[in-house]
N, C-alpha and C positions, 0 to 999 in steps of 0.2 A: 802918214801910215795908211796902209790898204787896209781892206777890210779884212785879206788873208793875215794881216800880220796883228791886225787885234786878236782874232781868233785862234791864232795859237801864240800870244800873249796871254790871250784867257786861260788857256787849255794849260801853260804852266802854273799860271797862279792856281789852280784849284788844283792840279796836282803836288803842287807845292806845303800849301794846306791842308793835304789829304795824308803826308805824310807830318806832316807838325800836327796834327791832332793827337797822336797819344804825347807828347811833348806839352800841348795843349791842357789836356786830361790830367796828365802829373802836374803841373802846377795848379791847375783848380784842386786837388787834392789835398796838397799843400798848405796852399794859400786860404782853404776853405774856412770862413767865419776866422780868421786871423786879419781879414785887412777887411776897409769895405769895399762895395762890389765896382764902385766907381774906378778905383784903384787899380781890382783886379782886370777889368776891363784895360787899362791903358798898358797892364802890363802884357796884356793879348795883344793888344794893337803892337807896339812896340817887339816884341820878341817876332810876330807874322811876320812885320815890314823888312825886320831885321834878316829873316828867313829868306821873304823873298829879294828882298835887294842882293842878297849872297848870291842865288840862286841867278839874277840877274846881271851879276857881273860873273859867273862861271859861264852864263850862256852867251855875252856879250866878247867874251874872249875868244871862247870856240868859233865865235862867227867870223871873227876878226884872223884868226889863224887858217879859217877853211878858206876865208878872203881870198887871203895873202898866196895861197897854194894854186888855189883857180888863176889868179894872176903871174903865177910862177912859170905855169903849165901855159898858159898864154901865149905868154913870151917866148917859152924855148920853145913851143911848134912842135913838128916832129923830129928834132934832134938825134940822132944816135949816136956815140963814141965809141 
């Protein structure tokens, strides 16, 4: 991996989280003094990863699809029918 593709690797995951934060906020709401906080913590970890691994194979598809189309365009050249 380049340096370019860590940094908007990064630039997902905290936009990823930026939007699971009120997600976030409702289950500390929830879960407040009902479990302890070790608990609550794993269920953070857990429901994030879960967020961004989604999040990670929705972007991992598009890439694979833009792929596929660059390599489309490729091949037919400039074609006309």
């Amino acid at each position: 991996m380049t340096r370019k593709d860590i940094a908007k690797m990064l630039i997902r995951l905290l936009i990823t989280f930026a939007c699971m934060l009120p997600i976030f906020v409702l289950i500390g709401y929830l879960l407040y003094e009902k479990i302890s906080d070790i608990v609550m913590i794993i269920i953070f970890v857990v429901v994030g990863g879960a967020a961004f691994a989604l999040e990670e194979l929705v972007h991992y598809k598009i890439y694979q699809k833009r792929q596929a189309l660059k390599e489309q365009a490729r091949q037919g050249g400039n074609k006309k029918f």
